[in-house]
KEVO-688361 format. One record per residue (C-alpha): chain; x, y, z. Coordinates in Angstrom, 1 decimal, padded with zeros to 4 digits. Each point is the difference from the previous one (the first is absolute). Layout:
! KEVO-688361
 ch     px     py     pz
  A      X      Y      Z
...
***
This chain:
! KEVO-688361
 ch     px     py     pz
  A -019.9  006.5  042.8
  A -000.1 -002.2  002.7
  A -002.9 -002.8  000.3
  A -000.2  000.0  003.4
  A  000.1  002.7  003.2
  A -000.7 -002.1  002.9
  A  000.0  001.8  003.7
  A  002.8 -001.0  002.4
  A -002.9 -002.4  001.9
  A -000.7 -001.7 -003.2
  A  003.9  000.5 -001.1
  A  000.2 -002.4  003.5
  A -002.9 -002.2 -001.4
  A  001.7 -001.2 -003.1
  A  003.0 -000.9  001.8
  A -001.0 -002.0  002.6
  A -002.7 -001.7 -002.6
  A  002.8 -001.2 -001.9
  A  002.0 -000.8  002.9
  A -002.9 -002.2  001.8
  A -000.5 -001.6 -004.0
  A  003.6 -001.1  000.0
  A -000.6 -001.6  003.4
  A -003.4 -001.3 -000.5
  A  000.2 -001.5 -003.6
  A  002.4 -003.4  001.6
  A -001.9 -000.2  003.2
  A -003.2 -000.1 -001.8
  A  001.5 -002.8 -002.8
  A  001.6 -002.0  003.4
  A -003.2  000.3  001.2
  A -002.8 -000.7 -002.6
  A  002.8 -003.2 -001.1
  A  000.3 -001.3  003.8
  A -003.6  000.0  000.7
  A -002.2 -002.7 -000.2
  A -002.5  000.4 -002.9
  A -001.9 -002.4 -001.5
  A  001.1  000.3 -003.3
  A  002.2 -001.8 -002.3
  A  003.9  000.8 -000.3
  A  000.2  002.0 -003.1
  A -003.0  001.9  001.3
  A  001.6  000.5  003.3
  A  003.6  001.1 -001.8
  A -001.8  002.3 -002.1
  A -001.8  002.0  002.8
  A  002.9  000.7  001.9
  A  001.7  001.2 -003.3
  A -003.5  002.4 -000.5
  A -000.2  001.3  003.8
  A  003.7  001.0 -000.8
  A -000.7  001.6 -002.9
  A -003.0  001.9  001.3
  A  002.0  000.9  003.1
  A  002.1  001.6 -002.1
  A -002.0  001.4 -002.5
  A -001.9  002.3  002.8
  A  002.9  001.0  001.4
  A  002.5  000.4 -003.4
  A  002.7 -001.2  002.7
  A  001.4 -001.1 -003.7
  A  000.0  001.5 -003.5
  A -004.2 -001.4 -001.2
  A  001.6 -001.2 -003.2
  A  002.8 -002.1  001.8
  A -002.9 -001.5  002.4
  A -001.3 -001.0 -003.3
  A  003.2 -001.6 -001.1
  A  000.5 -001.9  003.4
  A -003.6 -001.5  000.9
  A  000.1 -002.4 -003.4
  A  003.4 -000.3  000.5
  A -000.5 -000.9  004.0
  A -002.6 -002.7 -001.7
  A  002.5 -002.0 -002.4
  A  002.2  000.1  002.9
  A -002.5 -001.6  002.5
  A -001.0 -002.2 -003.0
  A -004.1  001.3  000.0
  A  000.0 -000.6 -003.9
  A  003.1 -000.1 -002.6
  A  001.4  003.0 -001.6
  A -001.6 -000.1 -003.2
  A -003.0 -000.2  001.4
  A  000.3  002.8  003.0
  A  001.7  002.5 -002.8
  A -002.6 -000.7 -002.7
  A -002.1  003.5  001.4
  A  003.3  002.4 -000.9
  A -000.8 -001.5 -004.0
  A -003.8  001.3  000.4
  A -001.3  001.7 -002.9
  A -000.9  002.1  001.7
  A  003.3  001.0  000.9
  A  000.7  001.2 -003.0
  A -003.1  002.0  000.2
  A  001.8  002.0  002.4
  A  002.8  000.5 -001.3
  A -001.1  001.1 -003.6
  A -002.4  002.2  001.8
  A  002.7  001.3  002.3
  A  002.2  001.0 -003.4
  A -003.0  001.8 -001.4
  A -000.3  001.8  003.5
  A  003.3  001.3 -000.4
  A -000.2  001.2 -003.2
  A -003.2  001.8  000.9
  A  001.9  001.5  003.2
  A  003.4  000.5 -002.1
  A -001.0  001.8 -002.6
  A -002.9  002.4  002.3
  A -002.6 -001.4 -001.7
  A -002.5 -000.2  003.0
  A  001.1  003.7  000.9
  A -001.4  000.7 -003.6
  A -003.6 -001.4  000.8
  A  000.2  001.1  003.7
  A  000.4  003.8 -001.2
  A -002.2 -000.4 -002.9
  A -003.0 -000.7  002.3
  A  001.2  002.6  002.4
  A -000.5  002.3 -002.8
  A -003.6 -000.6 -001.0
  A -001.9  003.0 -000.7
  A -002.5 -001.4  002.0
  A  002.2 -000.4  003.4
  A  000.8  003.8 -000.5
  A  001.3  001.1  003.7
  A -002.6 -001.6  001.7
  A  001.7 -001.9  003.3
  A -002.7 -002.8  000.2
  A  000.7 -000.1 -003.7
  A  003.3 -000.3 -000.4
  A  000.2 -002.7  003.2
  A -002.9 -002.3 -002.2
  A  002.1 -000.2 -003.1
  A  003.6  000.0  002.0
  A -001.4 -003.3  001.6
  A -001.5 -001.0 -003.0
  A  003.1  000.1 -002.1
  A  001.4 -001.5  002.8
  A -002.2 -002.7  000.6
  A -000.2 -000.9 -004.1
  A  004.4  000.0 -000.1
  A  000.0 -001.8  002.9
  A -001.9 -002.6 -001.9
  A  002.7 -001.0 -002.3
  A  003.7  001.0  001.9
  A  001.1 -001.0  003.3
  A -002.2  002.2  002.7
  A  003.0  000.9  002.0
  A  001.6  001.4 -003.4
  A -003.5  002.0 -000.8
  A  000.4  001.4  003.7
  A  002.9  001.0 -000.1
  A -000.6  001.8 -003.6
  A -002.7  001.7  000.9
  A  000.9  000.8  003.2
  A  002.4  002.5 -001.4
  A -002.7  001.3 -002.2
  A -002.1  000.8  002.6
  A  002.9  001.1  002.5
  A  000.8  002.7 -002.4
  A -003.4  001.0  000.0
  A -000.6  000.3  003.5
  A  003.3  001.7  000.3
  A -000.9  002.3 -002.5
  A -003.8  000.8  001.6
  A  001.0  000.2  003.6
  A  003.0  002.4 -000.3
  A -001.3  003.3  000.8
  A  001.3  002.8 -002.4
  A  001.0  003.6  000.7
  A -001.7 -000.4  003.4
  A -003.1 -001.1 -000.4
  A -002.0 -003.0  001.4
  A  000.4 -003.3 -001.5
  A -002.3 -001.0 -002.7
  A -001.6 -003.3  001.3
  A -000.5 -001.6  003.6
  A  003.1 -002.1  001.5
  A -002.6 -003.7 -000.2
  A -000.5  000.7 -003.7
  A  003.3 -001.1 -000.3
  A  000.1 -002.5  002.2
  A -003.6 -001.6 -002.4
  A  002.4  000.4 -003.0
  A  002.5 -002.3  001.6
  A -001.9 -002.5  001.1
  A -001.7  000.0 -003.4
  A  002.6 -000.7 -001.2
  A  000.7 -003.5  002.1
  A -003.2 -001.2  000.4
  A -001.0  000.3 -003.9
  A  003.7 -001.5 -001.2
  A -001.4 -002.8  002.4
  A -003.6 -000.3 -001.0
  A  000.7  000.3 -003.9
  A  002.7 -002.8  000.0
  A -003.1 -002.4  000.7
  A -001.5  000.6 -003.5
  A  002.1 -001.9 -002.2
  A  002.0 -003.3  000.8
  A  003.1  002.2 -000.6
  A -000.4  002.3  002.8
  A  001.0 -001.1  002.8
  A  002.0 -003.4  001.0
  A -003.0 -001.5  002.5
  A -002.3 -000.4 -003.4
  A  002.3 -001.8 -001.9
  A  000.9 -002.4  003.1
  A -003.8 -000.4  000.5
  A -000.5 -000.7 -003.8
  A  002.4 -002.9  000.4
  A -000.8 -001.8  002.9
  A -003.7  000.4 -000.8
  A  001.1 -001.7 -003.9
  A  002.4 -002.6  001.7
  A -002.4 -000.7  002.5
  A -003.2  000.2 -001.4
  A  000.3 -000.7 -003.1
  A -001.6  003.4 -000.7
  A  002.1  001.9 -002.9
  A -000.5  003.7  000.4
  A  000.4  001.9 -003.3
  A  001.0  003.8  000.3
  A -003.2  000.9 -000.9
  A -001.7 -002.2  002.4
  A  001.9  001.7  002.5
  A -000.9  003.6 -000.8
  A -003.7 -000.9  000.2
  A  000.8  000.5  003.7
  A  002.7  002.2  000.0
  A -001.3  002.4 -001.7
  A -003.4  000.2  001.8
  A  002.3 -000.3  003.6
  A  001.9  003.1 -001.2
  A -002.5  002.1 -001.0
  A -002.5 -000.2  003.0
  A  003.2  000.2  002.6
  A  001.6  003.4 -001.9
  A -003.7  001.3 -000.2
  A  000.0 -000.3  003.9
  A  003.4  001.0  000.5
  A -000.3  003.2 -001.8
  A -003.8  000.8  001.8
  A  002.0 -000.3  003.4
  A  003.3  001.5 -000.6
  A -001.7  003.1 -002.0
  A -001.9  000.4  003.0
  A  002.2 -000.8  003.1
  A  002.8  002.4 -001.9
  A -001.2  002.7 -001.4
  A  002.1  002.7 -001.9
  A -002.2  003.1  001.8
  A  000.2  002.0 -003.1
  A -002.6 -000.6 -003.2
  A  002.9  000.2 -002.2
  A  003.8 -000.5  000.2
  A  001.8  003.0 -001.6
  A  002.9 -000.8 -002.2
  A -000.7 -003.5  000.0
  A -000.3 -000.3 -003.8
  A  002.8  002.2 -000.8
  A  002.1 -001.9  001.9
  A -001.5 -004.0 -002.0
  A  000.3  001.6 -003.6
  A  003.3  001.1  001.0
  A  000.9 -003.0  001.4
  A -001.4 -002.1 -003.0
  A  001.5  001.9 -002.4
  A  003.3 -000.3  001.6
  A -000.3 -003.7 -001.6
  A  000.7  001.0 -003.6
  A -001.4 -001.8 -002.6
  A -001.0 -003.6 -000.6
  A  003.4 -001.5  000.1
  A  001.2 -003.0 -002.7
  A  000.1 -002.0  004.0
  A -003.1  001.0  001.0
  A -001.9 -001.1 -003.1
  A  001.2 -004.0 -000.4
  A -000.5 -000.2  003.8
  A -003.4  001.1 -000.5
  A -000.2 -002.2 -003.1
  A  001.3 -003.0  001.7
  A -002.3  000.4  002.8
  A -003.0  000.3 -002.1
  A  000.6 -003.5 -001.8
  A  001.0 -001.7  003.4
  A -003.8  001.7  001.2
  A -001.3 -001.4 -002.9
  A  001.2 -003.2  000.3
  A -001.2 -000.5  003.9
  A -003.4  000.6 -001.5
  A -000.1 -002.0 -002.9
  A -001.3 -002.9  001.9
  A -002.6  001.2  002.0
  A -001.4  001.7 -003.6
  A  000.6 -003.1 -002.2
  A -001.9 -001.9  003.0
  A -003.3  002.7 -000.5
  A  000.6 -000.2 -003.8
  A -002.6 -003.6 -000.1
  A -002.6  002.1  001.7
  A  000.3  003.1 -002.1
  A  000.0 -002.1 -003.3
  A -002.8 -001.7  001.2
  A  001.9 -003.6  000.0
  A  000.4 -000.7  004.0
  A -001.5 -003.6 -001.0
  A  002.8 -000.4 -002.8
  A  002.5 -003.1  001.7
  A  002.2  000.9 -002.6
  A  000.1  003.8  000.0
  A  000.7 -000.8  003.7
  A  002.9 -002.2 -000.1
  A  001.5  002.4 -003.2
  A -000.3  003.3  002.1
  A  001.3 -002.2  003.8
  A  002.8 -000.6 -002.3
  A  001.0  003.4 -000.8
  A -000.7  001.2  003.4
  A  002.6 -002.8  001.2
  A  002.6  000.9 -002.3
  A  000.1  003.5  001.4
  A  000.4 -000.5  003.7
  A  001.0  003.1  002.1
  A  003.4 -000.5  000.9
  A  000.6 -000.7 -004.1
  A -001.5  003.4 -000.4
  A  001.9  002.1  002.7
  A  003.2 -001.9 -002.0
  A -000.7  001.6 -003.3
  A -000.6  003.0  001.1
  A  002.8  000.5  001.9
  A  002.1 -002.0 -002.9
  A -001.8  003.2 -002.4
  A  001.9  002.1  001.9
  A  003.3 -001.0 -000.8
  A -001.6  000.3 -003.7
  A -001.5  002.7 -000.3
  A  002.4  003.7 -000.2
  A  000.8  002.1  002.8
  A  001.6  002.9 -001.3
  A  004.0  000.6 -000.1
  A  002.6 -000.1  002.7
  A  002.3  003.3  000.8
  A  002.1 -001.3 -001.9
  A -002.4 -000.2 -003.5
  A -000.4 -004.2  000.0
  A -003.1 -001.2 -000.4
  A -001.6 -001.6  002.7
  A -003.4 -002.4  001.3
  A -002.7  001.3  002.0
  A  001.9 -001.8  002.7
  A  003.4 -001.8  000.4
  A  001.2 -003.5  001.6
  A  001.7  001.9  003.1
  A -002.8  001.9  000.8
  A -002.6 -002.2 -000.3
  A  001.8 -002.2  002.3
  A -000.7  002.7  002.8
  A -003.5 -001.3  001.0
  A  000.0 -001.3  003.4
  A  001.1 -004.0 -000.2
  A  000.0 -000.3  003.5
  A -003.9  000.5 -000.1
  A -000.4 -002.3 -003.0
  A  001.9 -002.7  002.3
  A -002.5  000.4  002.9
  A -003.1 -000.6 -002.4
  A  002.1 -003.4 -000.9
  A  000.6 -000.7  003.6
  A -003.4  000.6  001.1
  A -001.2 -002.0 -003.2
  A  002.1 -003.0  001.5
  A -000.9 -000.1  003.4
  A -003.7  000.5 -001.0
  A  000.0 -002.9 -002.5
  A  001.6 -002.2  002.6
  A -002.3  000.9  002.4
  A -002.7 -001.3 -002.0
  A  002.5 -003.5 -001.7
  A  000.7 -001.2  003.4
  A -003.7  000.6  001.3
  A  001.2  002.3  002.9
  A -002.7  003.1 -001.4
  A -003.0 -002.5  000.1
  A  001.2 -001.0  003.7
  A  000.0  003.5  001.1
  A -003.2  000.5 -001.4
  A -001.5 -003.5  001.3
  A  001.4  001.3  003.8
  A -001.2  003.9 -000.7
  A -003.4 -001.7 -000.7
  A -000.1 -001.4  002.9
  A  001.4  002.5  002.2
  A -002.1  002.6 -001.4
  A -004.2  000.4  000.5
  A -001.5 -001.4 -003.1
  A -000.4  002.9 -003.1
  A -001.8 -000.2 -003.0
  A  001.4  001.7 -003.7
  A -000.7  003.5  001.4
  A  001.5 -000.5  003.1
  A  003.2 -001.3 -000.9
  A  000.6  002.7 -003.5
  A -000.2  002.7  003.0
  A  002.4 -002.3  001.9
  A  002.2 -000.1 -002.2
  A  000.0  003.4 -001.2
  A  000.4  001.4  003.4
  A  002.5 -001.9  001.5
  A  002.2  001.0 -003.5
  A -000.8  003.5  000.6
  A  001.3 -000.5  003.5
  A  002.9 -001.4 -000.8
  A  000.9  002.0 -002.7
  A  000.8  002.9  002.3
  A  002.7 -001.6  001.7
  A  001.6 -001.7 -002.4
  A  000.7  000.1 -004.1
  A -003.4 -000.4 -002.3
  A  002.1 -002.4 -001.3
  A  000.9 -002.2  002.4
  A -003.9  000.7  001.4
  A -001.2 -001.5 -003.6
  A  002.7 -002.9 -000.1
  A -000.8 -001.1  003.8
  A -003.9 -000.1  000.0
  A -001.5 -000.6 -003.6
  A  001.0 -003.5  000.5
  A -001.4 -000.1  003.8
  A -003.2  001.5 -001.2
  A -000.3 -002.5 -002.7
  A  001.0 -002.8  002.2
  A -002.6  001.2  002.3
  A -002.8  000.7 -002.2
  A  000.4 -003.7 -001.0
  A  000.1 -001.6  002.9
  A -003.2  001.9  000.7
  A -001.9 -001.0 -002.8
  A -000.2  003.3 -001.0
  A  001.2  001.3 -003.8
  A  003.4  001.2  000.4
  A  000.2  002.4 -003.1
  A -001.9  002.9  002.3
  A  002.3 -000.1  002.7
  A  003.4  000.0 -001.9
  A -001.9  003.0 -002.5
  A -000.2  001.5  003.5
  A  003.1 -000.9  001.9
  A  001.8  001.1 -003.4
  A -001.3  003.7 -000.6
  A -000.2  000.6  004.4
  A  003.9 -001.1 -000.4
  A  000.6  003.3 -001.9
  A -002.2  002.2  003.0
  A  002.7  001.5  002.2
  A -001.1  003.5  000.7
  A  000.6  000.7  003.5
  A  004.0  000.2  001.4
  A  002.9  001.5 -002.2
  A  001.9 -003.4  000.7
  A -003.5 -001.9 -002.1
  A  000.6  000.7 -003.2
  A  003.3  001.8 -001.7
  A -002.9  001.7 -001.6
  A -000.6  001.8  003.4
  A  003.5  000.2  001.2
  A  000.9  002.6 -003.1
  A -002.9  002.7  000.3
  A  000.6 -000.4  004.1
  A  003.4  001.2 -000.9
  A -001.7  003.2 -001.2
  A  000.1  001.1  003.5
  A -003.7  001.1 -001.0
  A -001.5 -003.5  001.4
  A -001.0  000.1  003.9
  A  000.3 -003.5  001.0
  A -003.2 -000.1  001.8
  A -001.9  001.7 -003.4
  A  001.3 -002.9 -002.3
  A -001.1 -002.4  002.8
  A -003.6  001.1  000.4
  A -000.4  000.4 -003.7
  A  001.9 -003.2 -000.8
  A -002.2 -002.0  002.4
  A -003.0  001.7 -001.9
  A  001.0 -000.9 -003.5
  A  001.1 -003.8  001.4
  A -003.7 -000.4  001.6
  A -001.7  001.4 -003.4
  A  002.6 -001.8 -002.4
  A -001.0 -003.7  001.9
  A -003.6  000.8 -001.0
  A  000.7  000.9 -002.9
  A  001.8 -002.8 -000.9
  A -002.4 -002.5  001.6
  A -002.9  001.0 -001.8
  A  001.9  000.2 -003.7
  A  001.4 -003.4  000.2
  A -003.3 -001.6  001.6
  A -001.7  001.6 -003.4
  A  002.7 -000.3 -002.3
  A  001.7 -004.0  001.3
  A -002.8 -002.0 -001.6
  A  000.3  001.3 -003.4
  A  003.9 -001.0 -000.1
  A -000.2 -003.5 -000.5
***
């Protein structure tokens, strides 16, 4: 399966968008370093190296991952701040939450794990061969997978789940009509994008912009997100957004027909295909279950004073903060991944014994994307050492008309959303968390909000194939018209900034 499908025009697009990065990313260093600016020299050093970098972020006129490597390189070079110091971010712990949460990933998508739980909801009595049915609990199990594994892998898994079952509805048989309307399929496919997108915003796990967000708001703010913390927005964002997005889709794409014949046959089939629980399957799920656990064991042990009735104990407090540091998230996503080289996997063709996963292919996540979270780490801490962030937001204060807490969450939020369709959610999160915060400051305003909302809009490409790899897969489909995933896109963007806006304005205050 290909991700993408582009048309020749955008085909021409991508080209000449790398091309004009390529050409762009030196002029605009030349020129940001030559220009006058009233600002010191390792401020001035470092925003050449950032327009650079952004430069070629947008256009990918370079491999993401290598810009990564060469903007803190670029700033031990120019001498913005020594190398210990600019490569600090790449030793994040929260890098290694990545990465043991990228091993447990692969295990889940290695040994078809999430195909289990996709089919299994797929075959609910209650989902039956009702269309509207079956496209609430696809999304749904697509939306609550997406949650926990890369979205781009839950797209591309389900994406073949619900190809097959499109295939297999719209063929007509011995002559006769096919059994649902052409847009049906084109709802399924986009339900399939848009929830992988909206359910990697529930858990700090889902998606890359949260855990960037997460950090810069800790190393900025001082404000230490727990995992729990986190899903007391997620979770609400998630569920209001998929409750809209299936309302409109199930209406704008209907399957004509009351009931879609064949379409059970063709799940059980499919699900029992799968066999049995496998030896694989089961310390996967194991593993993942403790790692779960352990991401919520602080938030519970922070309730437990209230539920005992001993929030006024100082040293129940300190006991329980104790535990809860003990067990941060990137220690968590370690064991569990660490379980699975523990825990059995069943035997090899050739009878050996073997772990739920092995060294070699545990080594297959994607490094390159666990090098751009360091690189966008560095440049953001720098930002904010050298004091460039709270002069961008000092000059954006004054540039902009005055805006009070409201004003500048839906700022924020929108101008991430914005950016976010033409160019990574990564790169989106890495570029203006720190701006907003910078901003929010200089304003007098409580930054939390706005990076909350800059964060989660990060992840709120819906609108062009080219926003979101998400997008580029089901476009593929051939079942996509460009202009439909446009209109809807820009539908769920508008909807998903309010959304968003009016969570975190409830939900902020109670985080600190």
């Amino acid at each position: 399966m290909q991700p993408e499908a582009l048309s020749p025009l955008e085909q021409s697009f991508e080209r000449w968008r790398k091309r004009a990065g390529a050409v762009l990313a030196p002029a605009a260093f030349l020129a940001v370093l030559i220009a006058p600016l009233e600002i010191d020299g390792a401020q001035h050093r470092l925003a050449a190296v950032m327009a650079a970098v952004v430069v070629l972020w947008v256009s990918e006129a370079l491999p993401m991952p290598l810009t990564a490597l060469l903007g803190p390189s670029a700033c031990v070079v120019l001498q913005v701040a020594p190398a210990k110091e600019v490569f600090a971010p790449f030793a994040d712990p929260l890098i290694f939450l990545f990465i043991g949460s990228f091993i447990l990933a692969r295990a889940i998508f290695l040994h078809g794990l999430d195909k289990r739980v996709a089919y299994a909801a797929l075959s609910l009595e209650w989902v039956g061969a009702r269309p509207s049915r079956i496209l609430l609990v696809f999304g749904a199990a697509t939306a609550a997978i997406s949650a926990w594994i890369s979205n781009t892998a839950t797209t591309a898994m389900m994406f073949a789940i619900g190809l097959s079952l499109v295939r297999f509805l719209y063929q007509p048989r011995d002559g006769s009509a096919p059994l649902m309307h052409p847009r049906y399929a084109t709802g399924l496919m986009l339900m399939t994008s848009f929830s992988a997108s909206i359910g990697g915003l529930a858990t700090p796990v889902g998606t890359p912009p949260n855990l960037i967000g997460i950090s810069r708001i800790r190393d900025d703010l001082g404000v230490d997100l727990q995992f729990f913390d986190w899903c007391l927005i997620g979770v609400p964002v998630v569920l209001i957004m998929y409750a809209f997005l299936f309302g409109y889709l199930n209406f704008f794409c209907p399957a004509g027909v009351h009931e879609l014949a064949g379409s059970r046959e063709l799940i059980t089939r499919e699900r029992a295909a799968l066999g049995p629980w496998t030896t694989a399957q089961k310390s996967t799920l194991a593993a993942f279950i403790a790692t779960v656990c352990m991401w919520f064991a602080p938030g519970v042990i922070a309730l437990a004073p209230t539920v005992l009735g001993a929030a006024g104990d100082p040293q129940l407090q300190d006991k329980l903060s104790a535990v809860s540091r003990s067990l941060p998230e990137g220690v968590a996503a370690l064991i569990g991944a660490a379980l699975l080289f523990l825990l059995p996997g069943g035997r090899t063709e050739s009878g050996e014994k073997r772990a739920a996963i092995t060294w070699d292919e545990a080594v297959e996540i994607d490094w390159g994307v666990v090098l751009l979270y360091g690189g966008g780490f560095a440049m953001g801490v720098l930002a904010e050492k050298v004091g460039l962030a709270a002069t961008i937001g000092n000059q954006l204060t004054a540039w902009l008309p005055e805006m009070g807490p409201f004003g500048i969450l839906l700022a924020g939020t929108v101008i991430a959303v914005i950016t976010s369709e033409t160019t990574s959610n990564t790169a989106s999160a890495a570029l203006l968390t720190p701006l907003v915060i910078a901003f929010a400051r200089s304003a007098g305003v409580d930054p939390l909000p706005p990076a909350l909302g800059a964060t989660m809009g990060a992840s709120l490409g819906f609108m062009l194939p080219v926003s979101t790899p998400c997008n580029a897969i089901v476009y593929g489909s051939g079942m996509v018209p460009l202009t439909r995933m446009i209109r809807y896109g820009l539908l769920l963007d508008i909807v998903g900034v309010a959304v968003i806006v009016t969570v975190v304005s409830i939900v902020a205050p109670y985080l600190k």
